[in-house]
MOPAC internal coordinates of N, CA, C and O (Angstrom, degrees):
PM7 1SCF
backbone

  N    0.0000 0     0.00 0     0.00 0    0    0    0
  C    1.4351 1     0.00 0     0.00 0    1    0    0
  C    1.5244 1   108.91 1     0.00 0    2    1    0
  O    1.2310 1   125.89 1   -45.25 1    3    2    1
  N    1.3767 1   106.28 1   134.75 1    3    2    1
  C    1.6317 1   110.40 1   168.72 1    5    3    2
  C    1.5979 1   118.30 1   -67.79 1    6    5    3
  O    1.2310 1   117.43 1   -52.20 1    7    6    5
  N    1.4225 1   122.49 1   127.80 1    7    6    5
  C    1.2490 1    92.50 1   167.09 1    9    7    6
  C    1.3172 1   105.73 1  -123.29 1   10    9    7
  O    1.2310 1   108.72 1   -23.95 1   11   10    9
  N    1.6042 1   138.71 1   156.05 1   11   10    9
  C    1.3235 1   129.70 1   177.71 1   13   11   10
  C    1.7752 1   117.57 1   -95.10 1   14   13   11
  O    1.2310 1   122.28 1   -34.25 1   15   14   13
  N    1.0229 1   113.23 1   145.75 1   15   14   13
  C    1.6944 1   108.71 1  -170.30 1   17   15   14
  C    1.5621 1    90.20 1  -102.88 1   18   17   15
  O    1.2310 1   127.97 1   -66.99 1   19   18   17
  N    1.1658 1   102.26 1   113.01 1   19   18   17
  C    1.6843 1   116.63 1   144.73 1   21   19   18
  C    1.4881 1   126.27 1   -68.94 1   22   21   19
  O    1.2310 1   122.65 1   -33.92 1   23   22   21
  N    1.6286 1   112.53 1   146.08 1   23   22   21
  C    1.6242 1    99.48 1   179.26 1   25   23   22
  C    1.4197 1   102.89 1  -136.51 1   26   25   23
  O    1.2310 1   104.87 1   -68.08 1   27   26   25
  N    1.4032 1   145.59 1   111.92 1   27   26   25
  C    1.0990 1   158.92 1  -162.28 1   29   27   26
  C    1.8859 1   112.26 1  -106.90 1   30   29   27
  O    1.2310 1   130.16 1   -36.81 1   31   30   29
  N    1.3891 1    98.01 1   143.19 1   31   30   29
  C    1.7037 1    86.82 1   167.48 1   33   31   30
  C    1.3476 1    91.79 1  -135.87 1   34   33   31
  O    1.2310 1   119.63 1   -40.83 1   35   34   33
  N    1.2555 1   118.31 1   139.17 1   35   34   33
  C    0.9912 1   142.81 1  -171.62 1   37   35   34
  C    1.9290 1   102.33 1  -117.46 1   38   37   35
  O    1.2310 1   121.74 1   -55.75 1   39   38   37
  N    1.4345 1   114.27 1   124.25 1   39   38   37
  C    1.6026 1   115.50 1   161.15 1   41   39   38
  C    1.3972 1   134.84 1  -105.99 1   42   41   39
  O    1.2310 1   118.01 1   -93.96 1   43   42   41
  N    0.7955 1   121.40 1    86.04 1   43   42   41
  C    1.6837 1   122.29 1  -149.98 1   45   43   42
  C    1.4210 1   123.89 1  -136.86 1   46   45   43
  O    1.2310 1   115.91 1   -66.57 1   47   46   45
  N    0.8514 1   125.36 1   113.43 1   47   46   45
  C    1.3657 1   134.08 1   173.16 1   49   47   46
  C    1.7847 1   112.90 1    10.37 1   50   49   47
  O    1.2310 1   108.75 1   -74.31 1   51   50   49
  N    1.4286 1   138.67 1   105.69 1   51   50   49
  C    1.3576 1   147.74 1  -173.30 1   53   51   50
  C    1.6286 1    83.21 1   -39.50 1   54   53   51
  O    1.2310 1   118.16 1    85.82 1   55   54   53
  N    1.4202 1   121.12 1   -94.18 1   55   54   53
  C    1.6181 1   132.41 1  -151.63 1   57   55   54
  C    2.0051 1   100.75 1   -57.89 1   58   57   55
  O    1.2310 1   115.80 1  -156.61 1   59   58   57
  N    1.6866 1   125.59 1    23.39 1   59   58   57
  C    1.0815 1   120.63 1   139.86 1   61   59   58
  C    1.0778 1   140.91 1  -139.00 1   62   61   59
  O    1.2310 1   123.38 1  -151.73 1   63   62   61
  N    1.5898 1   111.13 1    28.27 1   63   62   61
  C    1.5219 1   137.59 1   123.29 1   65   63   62
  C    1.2320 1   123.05 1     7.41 1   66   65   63
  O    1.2310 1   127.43 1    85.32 1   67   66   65
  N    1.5816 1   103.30 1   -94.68 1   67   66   65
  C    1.4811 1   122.71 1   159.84 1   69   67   66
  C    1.0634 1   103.63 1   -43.28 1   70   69   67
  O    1.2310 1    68.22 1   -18.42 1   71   70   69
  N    1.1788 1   176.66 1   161.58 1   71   70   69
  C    1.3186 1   162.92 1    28.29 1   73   71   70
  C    1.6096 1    94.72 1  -141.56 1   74   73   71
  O    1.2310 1   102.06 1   174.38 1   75   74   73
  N    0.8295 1   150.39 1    -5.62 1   75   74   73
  C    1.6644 1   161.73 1   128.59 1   77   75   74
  C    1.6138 1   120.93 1   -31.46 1   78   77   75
  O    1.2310 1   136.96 1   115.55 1   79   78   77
  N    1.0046 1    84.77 1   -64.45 1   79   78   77
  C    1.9059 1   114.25 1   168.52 1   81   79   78
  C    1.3249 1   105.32 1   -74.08 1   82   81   79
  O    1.2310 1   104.03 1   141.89 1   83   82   81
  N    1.1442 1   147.03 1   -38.11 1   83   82   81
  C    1.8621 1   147.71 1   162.88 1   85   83   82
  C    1.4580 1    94.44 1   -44.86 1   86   85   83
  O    1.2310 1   121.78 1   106.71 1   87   86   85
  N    1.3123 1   114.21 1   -73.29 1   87   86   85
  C    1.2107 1   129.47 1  -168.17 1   89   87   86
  C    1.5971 1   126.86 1   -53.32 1   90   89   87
  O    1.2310 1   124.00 1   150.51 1   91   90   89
  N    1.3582 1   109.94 1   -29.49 1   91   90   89
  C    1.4124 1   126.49 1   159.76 1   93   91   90
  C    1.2456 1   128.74 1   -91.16 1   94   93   91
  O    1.2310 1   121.25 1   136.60 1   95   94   93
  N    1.1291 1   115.22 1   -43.40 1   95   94   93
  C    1.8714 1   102.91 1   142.98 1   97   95   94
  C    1.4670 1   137.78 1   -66.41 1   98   97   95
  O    1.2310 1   123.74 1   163.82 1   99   98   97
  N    1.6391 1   110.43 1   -16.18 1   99   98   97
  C    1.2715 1    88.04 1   177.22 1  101   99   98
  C    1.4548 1   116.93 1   -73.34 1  102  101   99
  O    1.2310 1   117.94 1   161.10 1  103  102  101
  N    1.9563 1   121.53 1   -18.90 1  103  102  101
  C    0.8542 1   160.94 1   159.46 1  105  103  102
  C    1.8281 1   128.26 1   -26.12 1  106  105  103
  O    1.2310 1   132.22 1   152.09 1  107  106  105
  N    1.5972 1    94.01 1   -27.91 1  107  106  105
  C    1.1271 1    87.05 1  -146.64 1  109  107  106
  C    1.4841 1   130.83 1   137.08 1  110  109  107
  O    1.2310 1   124.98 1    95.27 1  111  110  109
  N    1.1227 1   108.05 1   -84.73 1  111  110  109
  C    1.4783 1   137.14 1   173.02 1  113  111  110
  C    1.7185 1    97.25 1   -25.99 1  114  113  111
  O    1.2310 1   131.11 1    -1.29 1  115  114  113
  N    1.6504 1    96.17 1   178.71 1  115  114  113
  C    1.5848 1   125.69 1  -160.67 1  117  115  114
  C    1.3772 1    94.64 1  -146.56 1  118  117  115
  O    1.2310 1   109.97 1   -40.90 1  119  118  117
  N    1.2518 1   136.44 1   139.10 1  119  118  117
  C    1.6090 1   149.65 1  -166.71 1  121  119  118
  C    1.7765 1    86.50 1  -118.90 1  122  121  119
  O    1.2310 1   116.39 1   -87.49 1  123  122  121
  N    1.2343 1   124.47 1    92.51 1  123  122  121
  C    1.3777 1   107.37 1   167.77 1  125  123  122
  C    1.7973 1   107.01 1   -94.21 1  126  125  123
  O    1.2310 1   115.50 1   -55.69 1  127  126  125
  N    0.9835 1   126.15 1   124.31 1  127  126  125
  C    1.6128 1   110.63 1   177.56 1  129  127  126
  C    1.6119 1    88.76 1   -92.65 1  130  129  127
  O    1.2310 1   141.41 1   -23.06 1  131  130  129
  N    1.5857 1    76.04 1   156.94 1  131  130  129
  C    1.7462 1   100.06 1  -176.59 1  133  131  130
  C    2.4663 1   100.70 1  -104.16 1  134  133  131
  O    1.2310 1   128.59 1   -89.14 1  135  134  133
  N    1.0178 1   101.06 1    90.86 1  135  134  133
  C    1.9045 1   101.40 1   167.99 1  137  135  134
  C    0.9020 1   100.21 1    -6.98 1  138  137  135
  O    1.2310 1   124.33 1    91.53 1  139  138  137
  N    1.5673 1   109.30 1   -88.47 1  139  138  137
  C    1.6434 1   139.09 1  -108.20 1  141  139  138
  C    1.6093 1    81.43 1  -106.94 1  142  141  139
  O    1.2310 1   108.64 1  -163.53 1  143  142  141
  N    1.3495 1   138.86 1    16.47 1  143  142  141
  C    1.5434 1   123.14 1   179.93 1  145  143  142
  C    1.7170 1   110.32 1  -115.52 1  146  145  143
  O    1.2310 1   109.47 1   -85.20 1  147  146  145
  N    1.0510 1   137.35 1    94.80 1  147  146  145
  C    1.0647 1   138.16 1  -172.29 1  149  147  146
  C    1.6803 1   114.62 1   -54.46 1  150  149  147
  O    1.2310 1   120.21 1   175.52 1  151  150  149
  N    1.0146 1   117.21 1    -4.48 1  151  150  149
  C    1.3665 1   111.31 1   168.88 1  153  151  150
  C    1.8229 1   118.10 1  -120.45 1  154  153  151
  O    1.2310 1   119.95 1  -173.90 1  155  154  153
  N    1.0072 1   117.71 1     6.10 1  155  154  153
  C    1.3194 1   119.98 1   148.61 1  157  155  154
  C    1.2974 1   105.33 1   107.41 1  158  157  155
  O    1.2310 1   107.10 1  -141.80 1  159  158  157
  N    1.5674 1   141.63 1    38.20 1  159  158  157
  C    1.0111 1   145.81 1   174.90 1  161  159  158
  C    1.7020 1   107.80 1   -28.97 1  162  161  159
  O    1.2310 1   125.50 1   -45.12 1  163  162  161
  N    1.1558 1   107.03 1   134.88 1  163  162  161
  C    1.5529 1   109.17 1   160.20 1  165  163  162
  C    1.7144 1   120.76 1  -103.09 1  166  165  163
  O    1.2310 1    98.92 1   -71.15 1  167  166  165
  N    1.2710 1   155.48 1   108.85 1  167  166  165
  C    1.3458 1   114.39 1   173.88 1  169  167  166
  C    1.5198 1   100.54 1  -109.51 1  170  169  167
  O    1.2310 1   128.68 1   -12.93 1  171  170  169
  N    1.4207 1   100.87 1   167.07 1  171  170  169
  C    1.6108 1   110.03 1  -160.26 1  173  171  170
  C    1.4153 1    88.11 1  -143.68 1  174  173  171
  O    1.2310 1   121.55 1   -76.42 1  175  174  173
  N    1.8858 1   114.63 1   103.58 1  175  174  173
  C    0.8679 1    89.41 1   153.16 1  177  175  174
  C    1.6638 1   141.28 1  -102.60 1  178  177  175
  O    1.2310 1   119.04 1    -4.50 1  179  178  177
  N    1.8021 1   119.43 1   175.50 1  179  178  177
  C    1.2057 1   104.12 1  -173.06 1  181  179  178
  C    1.7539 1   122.46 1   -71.59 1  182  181  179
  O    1.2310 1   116.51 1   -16.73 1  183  182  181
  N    1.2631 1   124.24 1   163.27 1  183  182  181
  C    1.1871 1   136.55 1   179.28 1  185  183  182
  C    1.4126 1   116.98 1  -112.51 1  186  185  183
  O    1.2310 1   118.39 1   -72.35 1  187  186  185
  N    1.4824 1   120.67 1   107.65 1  187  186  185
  C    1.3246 1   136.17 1  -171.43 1  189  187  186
  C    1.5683 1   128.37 1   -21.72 1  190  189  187
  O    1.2310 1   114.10 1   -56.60 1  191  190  189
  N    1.2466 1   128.77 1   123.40 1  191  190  189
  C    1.0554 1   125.81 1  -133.95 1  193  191  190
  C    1.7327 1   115.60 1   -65.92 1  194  193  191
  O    1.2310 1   131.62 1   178.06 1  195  194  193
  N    1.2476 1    95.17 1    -1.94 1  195  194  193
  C    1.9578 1    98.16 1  -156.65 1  197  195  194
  C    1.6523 1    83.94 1  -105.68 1  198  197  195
  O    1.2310 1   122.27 1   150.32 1  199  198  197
  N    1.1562 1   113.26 1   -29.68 1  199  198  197
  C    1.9855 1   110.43 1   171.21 1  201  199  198
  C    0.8985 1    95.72 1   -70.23 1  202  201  199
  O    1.2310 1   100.48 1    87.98 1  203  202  201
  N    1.4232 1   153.00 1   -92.02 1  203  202  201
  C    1.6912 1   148.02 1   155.20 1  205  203  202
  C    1.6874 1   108.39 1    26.67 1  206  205  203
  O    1.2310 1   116.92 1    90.87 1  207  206  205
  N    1.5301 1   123.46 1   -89.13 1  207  206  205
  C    1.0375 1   111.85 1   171.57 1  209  207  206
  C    1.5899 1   130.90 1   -60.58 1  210  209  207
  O    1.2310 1   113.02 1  -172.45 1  211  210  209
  N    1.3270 1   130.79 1     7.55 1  211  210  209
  C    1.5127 1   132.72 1   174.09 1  213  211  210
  C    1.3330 1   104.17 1  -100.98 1  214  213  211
  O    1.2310 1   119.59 1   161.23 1  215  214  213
  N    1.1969 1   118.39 1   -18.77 1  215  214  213
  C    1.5752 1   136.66 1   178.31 1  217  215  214
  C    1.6874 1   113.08 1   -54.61 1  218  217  215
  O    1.2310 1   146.45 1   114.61 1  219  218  217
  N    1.2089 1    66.16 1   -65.39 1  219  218  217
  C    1.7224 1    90.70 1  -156.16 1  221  219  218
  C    1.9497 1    93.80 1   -80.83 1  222  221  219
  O    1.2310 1   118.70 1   144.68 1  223  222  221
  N    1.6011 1   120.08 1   -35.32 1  223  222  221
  C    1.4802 1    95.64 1   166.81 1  225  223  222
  C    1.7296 1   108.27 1   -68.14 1  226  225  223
  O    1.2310 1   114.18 1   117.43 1  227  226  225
  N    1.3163 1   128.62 1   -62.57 1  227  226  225
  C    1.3840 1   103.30 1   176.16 1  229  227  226
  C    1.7644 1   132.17 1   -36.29 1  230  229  227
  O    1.2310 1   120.53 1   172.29 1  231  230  229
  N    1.0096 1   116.60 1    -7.71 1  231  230  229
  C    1.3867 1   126.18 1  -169.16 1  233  231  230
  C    1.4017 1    96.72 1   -83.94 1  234  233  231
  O    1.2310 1   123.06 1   112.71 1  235  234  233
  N    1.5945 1   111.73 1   -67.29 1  235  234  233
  C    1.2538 1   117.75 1   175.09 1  237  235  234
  C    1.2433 1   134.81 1   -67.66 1  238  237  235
  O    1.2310 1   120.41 1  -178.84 1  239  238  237
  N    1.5771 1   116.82 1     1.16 1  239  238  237
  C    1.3767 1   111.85 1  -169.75 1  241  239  238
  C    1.8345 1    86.74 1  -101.94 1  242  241  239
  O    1.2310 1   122.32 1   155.21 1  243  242  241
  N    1.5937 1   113.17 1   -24.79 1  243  242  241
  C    1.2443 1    97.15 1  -171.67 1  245  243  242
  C    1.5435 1   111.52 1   -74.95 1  246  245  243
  O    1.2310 1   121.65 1   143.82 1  247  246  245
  N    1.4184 1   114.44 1   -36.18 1  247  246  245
  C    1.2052 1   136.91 1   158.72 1  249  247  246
  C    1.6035 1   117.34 1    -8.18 1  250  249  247
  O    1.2310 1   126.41 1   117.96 1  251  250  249
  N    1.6257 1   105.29 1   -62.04 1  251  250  249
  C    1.0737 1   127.23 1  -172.90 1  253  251  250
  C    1.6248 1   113.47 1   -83.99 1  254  253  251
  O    1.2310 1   125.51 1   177.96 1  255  254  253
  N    1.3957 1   107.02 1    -2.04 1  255  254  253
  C    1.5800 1   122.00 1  -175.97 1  257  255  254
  C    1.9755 1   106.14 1    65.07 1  258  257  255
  O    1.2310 1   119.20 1  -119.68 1  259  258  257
  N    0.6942 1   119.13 1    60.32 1  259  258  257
  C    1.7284 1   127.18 1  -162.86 1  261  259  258
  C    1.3010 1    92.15 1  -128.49 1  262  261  259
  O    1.2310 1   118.80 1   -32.86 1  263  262  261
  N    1.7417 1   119.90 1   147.14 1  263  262  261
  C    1.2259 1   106.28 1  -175.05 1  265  263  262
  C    1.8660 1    71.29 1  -122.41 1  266  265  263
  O    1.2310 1   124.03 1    -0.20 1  267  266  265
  N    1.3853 1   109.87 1   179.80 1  267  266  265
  C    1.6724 1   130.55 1   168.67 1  269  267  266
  C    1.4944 1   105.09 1   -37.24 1  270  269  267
  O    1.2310 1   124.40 1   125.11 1  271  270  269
  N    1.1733 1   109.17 1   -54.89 1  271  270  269
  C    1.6111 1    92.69 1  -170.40 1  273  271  270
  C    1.4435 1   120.78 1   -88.29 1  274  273  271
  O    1.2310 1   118.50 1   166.84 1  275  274  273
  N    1.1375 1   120.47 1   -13.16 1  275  274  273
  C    1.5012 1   130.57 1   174.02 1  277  275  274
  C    1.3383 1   122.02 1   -73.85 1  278  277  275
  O    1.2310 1   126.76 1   144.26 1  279  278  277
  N    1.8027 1   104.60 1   -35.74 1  279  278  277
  C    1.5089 1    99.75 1   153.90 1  281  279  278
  C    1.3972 1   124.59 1   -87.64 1  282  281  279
  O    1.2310 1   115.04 1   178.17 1  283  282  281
  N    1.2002 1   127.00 1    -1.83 1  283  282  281
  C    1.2327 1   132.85 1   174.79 1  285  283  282
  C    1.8254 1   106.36 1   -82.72 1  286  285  283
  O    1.2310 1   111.92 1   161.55 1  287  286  285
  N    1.1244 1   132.83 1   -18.45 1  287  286  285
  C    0.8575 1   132.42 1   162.86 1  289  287  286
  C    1.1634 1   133.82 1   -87.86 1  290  289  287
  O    1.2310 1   122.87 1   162.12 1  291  290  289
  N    2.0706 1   112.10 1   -17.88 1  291  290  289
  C    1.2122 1   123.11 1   178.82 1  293  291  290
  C    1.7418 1   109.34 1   -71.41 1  294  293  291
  O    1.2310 1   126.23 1   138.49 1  295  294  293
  N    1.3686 1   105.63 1   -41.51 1  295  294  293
  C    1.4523 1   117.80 1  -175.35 1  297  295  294
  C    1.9044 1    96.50 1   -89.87 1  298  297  295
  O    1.2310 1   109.92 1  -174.87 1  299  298  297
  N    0.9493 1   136.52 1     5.13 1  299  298  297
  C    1.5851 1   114.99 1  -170.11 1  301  299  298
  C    0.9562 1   122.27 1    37.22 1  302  301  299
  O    1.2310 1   123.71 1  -114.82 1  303  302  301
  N    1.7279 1   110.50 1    65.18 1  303  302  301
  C    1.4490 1   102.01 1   114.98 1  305  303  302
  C    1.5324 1   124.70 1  -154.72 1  306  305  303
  O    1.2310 1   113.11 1     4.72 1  307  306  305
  N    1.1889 1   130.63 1  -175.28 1  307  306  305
  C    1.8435 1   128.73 1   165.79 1  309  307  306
  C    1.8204 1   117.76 1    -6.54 1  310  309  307
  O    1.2310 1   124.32 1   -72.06 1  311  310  309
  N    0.8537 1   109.31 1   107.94 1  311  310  309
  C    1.9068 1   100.96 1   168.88 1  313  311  310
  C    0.9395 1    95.80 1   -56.44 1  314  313  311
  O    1.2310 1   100.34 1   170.63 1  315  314  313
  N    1.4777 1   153.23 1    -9.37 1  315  314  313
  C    1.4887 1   130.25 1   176.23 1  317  315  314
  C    1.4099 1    93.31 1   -74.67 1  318  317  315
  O    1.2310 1   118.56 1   125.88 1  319  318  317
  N    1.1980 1   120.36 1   -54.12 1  319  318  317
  C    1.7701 1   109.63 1  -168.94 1  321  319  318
  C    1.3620 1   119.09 1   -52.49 1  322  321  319
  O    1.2310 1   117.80 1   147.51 1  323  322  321
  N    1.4028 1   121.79 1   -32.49 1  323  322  321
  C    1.6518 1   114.16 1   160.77 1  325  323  322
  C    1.1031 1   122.15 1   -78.14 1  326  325  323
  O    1.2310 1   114.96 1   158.24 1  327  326  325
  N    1.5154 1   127.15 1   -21.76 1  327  326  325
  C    1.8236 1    96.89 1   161.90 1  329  327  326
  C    1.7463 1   114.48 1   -80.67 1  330  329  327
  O    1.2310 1   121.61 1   171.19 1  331  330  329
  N    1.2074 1   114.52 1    -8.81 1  331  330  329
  C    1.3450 1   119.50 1   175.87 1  333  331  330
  C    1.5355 1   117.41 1   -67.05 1  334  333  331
  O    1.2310 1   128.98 1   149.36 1  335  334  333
  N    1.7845 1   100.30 1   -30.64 1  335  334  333
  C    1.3731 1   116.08 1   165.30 1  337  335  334
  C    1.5113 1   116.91 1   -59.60 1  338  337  335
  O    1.2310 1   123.13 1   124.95 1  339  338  337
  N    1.4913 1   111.61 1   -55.05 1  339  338  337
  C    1.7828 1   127.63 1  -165.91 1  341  339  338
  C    1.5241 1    83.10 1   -70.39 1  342  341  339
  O    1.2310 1   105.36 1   134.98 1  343  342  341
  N    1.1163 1   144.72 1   -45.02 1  343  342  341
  C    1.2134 1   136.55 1  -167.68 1  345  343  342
  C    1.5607 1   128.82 1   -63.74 1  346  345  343
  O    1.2310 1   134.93 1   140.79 1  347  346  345
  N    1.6068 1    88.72 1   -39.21 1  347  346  345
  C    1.4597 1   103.92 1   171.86 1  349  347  346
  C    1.9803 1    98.91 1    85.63 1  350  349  347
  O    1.2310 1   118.78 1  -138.97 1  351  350  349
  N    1.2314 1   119.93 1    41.03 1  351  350  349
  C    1.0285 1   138.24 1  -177.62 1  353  351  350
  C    1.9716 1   104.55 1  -107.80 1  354  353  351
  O    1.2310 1   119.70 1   158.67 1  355  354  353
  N    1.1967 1   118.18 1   -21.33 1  355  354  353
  C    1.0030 1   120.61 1  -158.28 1  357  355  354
  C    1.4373 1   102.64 1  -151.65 1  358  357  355
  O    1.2310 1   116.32 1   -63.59 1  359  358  357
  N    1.7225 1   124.59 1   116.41 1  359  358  357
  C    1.5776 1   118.11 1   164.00 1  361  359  358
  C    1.5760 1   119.70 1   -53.22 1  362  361  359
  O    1.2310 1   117.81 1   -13.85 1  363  362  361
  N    1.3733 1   121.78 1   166.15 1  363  362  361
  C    1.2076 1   126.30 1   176.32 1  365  363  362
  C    1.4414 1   105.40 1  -117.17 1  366  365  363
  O    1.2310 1   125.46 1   -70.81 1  367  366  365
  N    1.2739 1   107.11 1   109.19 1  367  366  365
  C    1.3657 1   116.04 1   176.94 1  369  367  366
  C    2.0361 1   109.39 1   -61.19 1  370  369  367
  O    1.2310 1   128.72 1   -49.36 1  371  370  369
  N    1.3554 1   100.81 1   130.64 1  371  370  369
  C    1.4223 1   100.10 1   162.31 1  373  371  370
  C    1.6326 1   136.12 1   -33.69 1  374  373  371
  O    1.2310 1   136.46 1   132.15 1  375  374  373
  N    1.1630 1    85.74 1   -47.85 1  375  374  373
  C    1.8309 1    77.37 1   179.01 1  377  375  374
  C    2.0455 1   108.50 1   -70.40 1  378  377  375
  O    1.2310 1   130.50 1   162.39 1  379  378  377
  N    1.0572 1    97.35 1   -17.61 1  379  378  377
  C    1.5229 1   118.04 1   164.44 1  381  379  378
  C    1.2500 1   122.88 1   -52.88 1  382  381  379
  O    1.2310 1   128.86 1   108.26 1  383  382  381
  N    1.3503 1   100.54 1   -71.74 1  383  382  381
  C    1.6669 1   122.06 1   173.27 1  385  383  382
  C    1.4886 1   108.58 1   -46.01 1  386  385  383
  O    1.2310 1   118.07 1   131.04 1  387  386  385
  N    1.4466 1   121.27 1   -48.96 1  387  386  385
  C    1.1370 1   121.65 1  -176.23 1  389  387  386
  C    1.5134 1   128.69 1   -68.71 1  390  389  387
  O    1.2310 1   124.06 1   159.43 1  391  390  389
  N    1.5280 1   109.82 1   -20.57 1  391  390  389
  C    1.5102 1   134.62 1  -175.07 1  393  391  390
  C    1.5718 1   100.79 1   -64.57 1  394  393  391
  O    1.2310 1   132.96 1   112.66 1  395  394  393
  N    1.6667 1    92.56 1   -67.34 1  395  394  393
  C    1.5868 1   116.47 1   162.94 1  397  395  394
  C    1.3450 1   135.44 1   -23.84 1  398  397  395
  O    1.2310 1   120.02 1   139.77 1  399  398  397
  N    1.4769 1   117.56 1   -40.23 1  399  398  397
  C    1.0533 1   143.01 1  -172.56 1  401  399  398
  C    1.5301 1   116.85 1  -111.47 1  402  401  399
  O    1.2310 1   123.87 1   171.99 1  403  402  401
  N    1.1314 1   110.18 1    -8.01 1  403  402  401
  C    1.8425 1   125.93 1   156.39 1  405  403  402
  C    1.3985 1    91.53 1   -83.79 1  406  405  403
  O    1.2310 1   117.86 1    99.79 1  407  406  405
  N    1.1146 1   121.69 1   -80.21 1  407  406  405
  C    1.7583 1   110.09 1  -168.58 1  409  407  406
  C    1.3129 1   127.31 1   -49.72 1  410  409  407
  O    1.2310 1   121.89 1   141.65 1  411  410  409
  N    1.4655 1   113.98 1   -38.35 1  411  410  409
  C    1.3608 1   107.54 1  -169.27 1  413  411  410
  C    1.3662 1   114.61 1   -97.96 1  414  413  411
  O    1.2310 1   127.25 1  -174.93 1  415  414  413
  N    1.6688 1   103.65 1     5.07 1  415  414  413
  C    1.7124 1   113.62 1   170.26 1  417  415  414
  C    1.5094 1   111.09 1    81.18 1  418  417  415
  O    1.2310 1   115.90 1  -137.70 1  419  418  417
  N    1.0725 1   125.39 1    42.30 1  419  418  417
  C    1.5777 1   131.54 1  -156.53 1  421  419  418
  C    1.5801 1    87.07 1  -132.50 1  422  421  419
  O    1.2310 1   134.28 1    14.07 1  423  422  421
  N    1.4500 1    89.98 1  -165.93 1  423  422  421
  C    1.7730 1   132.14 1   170.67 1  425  423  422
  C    1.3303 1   119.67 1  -109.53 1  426  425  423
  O    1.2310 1   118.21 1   -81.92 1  427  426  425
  N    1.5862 1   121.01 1    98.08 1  427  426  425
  C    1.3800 1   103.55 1  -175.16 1  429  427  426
  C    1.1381 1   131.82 1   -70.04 1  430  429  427
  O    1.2310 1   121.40 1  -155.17 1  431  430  429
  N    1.5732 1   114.92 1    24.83 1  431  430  429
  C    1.8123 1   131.88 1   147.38 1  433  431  430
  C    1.1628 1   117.29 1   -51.99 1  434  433  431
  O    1.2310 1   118.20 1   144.91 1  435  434  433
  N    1.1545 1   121.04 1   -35.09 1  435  434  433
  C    1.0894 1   138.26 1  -157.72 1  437  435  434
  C    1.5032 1   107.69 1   -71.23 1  438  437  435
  O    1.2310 1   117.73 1   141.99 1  439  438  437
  N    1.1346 1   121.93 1   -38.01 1  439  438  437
  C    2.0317 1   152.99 1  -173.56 1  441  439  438
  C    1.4438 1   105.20 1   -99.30 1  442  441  439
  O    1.2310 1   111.25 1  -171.84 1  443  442  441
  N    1.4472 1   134.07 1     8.16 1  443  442  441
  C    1.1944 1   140.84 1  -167.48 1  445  443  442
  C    1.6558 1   112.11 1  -134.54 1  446  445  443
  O    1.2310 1   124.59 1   -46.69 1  447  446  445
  N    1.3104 1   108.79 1   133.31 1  447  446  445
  C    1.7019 1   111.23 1   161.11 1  449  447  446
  C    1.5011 1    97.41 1   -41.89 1  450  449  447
  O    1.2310 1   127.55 1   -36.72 1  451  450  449
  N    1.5026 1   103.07 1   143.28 1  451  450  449
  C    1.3892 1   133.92 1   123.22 1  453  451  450
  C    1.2897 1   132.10 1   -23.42 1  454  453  451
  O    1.2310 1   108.01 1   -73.80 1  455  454  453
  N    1.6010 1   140.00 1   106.20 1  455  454  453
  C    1.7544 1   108.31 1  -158.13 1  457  455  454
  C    1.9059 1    71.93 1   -85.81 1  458  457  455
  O    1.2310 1   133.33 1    -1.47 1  459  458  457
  N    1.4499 1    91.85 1   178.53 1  459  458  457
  C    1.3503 1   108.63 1   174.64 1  461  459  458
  C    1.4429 1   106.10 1  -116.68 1  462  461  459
  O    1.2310 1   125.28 1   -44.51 1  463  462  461
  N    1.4217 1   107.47 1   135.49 1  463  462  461
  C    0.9752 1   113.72 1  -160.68 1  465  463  462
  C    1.8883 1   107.11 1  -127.41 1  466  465  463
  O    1.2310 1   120.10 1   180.00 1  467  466  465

């Protein structure tokens, strides 16, 4: 798989750093420090888009204290289809995404490709 490296600078307050880096690893993400940059480059790169959405529904379903089958029952259907979801084994159909995103109080963008633009 290709993946593309993004490079971001972020300016932000020193003492929320740390809590930057929580947030990107718990995420996912990679903390690469940059040496040779005297101001502390971070780069982060991105994580493929179909891990992205299994991410972020496990995030929110735990979020919401929901285990697999409780949201699988909230939206109708199989708990296999939501870990197939977190897995990224299985697309999430829109009318899906949207079910998803009533229950777990979100954006059902959030459960959806990226269009490419």
């Amino acid at each position: 798989m290709n993946t593309t490296i993004s490079q971001a600078r972020f300016e932000i307050p020193t003492e929320c750093l740390k809590l930057l880096e929580e947030i990107v690893v718990r995420f996912g993400g990679k903390i690469i420090r940059q040496e040779d940059d005297a101001e502390g480059y971070v780069v982060i790169p991105p994580i493929p888009e179909r891990e992205r959405i299994g991410r972020l529904l496990v995030g929110a379903r735990l979020r919401a204290g929901l285990t697999q089958k409780a949201l699988a029952a909230a939206i109708g259907v199989p708990q296999s289809h939501i870990s197939e979801y977190e897995k990224n084994k299985r697309s999430i159909p829109r009318a899906k995404a949207e079910e998803l995103a009533r229950v777990l109080e979100t954006v059902p963008t959030h459960f959806l490709p990226r269009s490419k633009t």
